[in-house]
NUNUBA-669029 format. One record per residue (C-alpha): residue number from 1; residue in three letters; x, y, z. Coordinates in nm, 2 decimals, padded with zeros to 4 digits. Example, Ala and Ser with C-alpha at 12.3 -4.5 7.8 and 13.67 -1.06 7.14 Angstrom:
<atom num="1" residu="Ala" px="01.23" py="-00.45" pz="00.78"/>
<atom num="2" residu="Ser" px="01.37" py="-00.11" pz="00.71"/>
***
This chain:
<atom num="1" residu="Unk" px="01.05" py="06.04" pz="26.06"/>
<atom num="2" residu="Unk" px="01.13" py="05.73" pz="25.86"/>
<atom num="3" residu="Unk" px="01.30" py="05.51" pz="26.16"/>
<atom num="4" residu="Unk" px="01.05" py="05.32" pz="26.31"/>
<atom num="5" residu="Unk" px="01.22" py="05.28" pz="26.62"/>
<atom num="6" residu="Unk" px="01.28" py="05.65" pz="26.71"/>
<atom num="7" residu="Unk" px="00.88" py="05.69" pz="26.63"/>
<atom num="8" residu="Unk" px="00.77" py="05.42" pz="26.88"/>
<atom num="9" residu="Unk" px="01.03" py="05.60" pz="27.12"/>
<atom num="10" residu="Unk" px="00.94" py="05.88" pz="27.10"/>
<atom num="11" residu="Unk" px="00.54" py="05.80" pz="27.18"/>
<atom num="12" residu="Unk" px="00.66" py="05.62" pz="27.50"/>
<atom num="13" residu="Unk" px="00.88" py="05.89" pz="27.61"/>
<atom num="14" residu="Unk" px="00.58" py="06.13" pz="27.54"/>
<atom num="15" residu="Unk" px="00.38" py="05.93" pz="27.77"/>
<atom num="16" residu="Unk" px="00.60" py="05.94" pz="28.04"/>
<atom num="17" residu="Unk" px="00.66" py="06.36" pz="27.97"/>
<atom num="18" residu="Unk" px="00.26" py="06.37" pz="27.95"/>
<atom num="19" residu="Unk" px="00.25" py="06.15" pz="28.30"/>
<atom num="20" residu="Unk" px="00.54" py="06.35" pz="28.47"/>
<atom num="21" residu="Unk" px="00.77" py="06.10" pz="28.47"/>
<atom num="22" residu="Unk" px="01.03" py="06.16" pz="28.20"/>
<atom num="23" residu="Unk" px="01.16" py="06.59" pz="28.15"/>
<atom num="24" residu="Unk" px="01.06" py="06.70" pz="27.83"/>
<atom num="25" residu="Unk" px="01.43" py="06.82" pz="27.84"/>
<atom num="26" residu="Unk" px="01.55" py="06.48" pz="27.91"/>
<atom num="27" residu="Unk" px="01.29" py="06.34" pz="27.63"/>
<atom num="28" residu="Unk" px="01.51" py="06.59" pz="27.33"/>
<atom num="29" residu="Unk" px="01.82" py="06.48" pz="27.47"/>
<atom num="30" residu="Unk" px="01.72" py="06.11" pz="27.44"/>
<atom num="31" residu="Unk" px="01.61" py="06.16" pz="27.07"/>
<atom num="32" residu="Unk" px="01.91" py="06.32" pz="26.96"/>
<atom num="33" residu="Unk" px="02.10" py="06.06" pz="27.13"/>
<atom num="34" residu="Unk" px="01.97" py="05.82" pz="26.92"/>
<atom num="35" residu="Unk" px="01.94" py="06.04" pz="26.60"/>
<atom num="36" residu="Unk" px="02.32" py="06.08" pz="26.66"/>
<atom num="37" residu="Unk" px="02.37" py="05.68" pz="26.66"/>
<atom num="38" residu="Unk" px="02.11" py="05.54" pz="26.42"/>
<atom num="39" residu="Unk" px="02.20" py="05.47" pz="26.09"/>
<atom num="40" residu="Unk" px="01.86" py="05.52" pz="25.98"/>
<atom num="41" residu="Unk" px="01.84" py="05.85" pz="26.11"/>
<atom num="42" residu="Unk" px="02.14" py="06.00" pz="25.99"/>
<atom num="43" residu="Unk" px="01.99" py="05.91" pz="25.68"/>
<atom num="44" residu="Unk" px="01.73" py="06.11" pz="25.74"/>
<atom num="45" residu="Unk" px="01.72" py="06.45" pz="25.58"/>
<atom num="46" residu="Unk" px="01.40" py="06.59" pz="25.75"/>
<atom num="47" residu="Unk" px="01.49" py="06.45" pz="26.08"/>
<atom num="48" residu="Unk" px="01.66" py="06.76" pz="26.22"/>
<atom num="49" residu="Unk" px="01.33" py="07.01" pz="26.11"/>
<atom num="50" residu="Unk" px="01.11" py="06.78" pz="26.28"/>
<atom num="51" residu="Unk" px="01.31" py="06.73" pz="26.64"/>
<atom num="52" residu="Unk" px="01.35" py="07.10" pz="26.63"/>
<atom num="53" residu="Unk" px="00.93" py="07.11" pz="26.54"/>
<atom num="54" residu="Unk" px="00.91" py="06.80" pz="26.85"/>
<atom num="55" residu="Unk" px="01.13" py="07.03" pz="27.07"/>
<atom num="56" residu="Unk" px="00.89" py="07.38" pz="27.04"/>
<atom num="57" residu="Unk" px="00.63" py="07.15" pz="27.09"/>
<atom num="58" residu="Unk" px="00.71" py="06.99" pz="27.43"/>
<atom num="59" residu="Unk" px="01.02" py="07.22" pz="27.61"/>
<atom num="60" residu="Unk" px="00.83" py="07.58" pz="27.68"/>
<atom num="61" residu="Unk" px="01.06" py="07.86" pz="27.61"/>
<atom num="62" residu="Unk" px="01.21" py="07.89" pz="27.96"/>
<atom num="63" residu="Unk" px="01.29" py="07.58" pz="28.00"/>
<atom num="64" residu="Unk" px="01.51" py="07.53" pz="27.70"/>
<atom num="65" residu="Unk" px="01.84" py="07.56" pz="27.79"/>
<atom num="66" residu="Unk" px="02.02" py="07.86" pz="27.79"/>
<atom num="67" residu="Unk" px="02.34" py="07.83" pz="27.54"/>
<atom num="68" residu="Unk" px="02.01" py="07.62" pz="27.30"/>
<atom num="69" residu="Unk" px="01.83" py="07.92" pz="27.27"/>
<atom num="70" residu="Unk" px="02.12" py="08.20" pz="27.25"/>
<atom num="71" residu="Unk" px="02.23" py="08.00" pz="27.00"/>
<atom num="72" residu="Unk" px="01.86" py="07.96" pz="26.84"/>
<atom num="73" residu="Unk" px="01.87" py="08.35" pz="26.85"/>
<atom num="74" residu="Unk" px="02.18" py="08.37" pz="26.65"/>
<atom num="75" residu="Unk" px="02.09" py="08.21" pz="26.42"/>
<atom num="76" residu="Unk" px="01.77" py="08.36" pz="26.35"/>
<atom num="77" residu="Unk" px="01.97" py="08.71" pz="26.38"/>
<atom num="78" residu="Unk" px="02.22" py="08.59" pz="26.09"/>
<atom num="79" residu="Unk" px="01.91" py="08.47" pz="25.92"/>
<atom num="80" residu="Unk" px="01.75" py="08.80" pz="25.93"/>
<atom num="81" residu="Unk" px="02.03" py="08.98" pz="25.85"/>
<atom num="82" residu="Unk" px="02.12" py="08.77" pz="25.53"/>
<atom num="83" residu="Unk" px="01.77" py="08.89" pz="25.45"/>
<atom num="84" residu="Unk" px="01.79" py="09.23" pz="25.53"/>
<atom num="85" residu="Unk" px="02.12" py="09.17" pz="25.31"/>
<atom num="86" residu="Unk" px="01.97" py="09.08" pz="24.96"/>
<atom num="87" residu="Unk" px="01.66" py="09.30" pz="24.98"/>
<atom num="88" residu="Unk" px="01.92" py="09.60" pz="25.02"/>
<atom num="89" residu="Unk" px="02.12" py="09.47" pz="24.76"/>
<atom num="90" residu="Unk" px="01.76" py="09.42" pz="24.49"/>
<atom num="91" residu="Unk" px="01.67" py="09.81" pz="24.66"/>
<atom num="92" residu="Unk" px="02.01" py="09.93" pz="24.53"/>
<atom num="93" residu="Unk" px="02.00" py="09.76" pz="24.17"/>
<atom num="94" residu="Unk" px="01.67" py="09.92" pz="24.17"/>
<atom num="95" residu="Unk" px="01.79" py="10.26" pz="24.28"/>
<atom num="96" residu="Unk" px="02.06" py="10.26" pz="24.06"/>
<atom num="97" residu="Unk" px="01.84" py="10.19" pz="23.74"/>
<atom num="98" residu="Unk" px="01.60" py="10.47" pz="23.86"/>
<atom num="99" residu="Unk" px="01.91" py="10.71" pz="23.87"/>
<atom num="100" residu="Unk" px="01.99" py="10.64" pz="23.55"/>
<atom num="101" residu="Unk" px="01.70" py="10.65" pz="23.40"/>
<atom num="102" residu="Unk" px="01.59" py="10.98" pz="23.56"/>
<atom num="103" residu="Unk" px="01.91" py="11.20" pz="23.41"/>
<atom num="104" residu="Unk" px="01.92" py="11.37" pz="23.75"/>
<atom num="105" residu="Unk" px="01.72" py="11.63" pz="23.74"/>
<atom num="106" residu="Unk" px="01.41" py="11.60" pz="23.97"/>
<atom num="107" residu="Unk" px="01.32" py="11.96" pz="23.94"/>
<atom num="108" residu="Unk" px="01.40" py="12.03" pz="24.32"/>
<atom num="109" residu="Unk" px="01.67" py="12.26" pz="24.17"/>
<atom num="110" residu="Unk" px="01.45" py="12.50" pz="24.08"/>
<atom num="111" residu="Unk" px="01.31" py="12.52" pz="24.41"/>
<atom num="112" residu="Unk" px="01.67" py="12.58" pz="24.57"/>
<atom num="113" residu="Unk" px="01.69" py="12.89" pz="24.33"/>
<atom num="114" residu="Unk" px="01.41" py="13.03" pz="24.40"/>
<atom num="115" residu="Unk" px="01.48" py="13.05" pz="24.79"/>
<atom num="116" residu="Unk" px="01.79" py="13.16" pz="24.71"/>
<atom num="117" residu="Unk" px="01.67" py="13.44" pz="24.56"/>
<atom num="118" residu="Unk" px="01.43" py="13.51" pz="24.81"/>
<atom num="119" residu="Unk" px="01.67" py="13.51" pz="25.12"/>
<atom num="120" residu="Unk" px="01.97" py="13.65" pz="24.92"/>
<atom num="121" residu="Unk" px="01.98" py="14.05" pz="25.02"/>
<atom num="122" residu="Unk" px="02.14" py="14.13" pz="24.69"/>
<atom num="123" residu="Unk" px="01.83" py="14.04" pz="24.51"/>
<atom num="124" residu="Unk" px="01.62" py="14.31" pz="24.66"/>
***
């Protein structure tokens, strides 16, 4: 946090949240108020990691609000999925190389013969 005002804030707000005085709900809202207004803080390119880090910290899971954390899960489903995404994608360039490199034949034809001859009455 590099604006010096939002720090000192942000210690007395977390005395009166620690005291029972201030919502920890109301406590987020007031720092991204002033995040939102302060030139120093829109500066700031950590400042959204931390409140987020702030916001775990002192609003317990139920009492973040409902669209915050649908949208929270979103985003961590896109997230995984983009993931998911690109190690298909590397398992697929690596599958493809394998195939390749392997001509095809794994030998499991053989196999398939040999039960066909076994079950195929003609054989006998």
């Amino acid at each position: 946090m590099q604006c010096q005002r939002l720090l000192k804030q942000t210690k007395a707000w977390y005395i009166h949240v620690s005291n029972e005085t201030m919502a920890p709900a109301r406590m987020i809202s007031f720092i991204k108020e002033h995040a939102a207004s302060c030139d120093i803080c829109l500066k700031d390119p950590d400042l959204e990691e931390e409140i987020e880090k702030i916001t775990e910290m002192i609003l317990p899971e139920s009492k973040i609000p409902k669209a915050v954390r649908m949208q929270q899960e979103q985003e961590e489903m896109e997230k995984q999925a983009a993931s998911e995404e690109s190690i298909e994608e590397e398992n697929d360039a690596e599958g493809d190389d394998a195939e390749e490199d392997d001509g095809g034949d794994d030998g499991g034809d053989a196999e398939g013969d040999d039960e066909k001859e076994v079950t195929d009455p003609g054989n006998k």
